[in-house]
C-alpha positions in Angstrom: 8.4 296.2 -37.0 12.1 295.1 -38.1 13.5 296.9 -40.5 13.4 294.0 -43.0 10.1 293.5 -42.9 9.2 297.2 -44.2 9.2 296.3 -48.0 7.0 293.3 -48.4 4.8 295.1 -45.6 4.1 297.9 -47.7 3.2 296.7 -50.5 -0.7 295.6 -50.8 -2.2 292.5 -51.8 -3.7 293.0 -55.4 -3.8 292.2 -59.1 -2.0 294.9 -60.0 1.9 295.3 -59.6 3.3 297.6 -57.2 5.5 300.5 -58.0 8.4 301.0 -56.6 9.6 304.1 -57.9 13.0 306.1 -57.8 14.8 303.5 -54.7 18.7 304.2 -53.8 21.4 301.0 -54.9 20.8 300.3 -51.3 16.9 300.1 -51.0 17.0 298.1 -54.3 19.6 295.7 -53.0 17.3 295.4 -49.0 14.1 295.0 -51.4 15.5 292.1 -53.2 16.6 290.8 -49.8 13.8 290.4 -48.3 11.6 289.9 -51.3 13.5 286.8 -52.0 12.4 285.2 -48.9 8.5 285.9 -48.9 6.4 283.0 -50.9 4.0 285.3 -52.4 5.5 288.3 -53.2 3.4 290.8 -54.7 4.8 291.8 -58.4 6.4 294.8 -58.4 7.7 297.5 -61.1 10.9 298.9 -59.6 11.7 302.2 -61.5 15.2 303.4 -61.0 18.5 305.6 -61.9 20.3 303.4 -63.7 23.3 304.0 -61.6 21.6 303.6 -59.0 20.1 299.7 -60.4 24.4 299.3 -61.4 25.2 299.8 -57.9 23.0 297.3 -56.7 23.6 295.1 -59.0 27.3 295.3 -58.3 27.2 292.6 -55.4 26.8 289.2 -57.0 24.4 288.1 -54.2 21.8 291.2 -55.0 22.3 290.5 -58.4 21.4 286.6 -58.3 18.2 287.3 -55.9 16.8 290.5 -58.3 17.4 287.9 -61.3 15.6 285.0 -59.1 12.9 287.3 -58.5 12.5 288.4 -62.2 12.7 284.8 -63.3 9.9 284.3 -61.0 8.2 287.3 -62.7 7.6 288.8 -59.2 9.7 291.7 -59.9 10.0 294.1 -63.2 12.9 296.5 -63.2 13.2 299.5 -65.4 15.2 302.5 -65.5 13.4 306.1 -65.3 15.0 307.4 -68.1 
């Protein structure tokens, strides 16, 4: 399986939104990379350090596909604390 495949593989097909809990800046910023690309992404919660959602969010790309795939409500980010 390439490696960019892992994300959206692993998450199941269901009602309920997936949780996607304490990723690194660099797992967040793959995730929305790939996620941006699949039709029918599941919706996922993505629970995070907030440095660690700042780091990814850094990169003007990463932050323009997580914002796409808010906007699309696909993806809800949070911090953990």
């Amino acid at each position: 399986m390439a490696k960019q495949h892992i994300f959206t593989q692993m998450i199941p097909e269901r009602e309920e939104p997936a949780l996607y809990i304490n990723p690194r800046s660099e797992q967040i910023a793959a995730f929305a990379e790939e996620a941006i690309t699949v039709e029918d992404q599941p919706k996922v919660r993505l629970l995070a350090d907030s440095d660690e959602i700042k780091d990814a969010l850094y990169s003007f790309l990463t932050a323009s596909k997580i914002a796409e795939l808010i906007h699309r409500e696909q993806l809800s980010l949070r911090t953990l604390t």
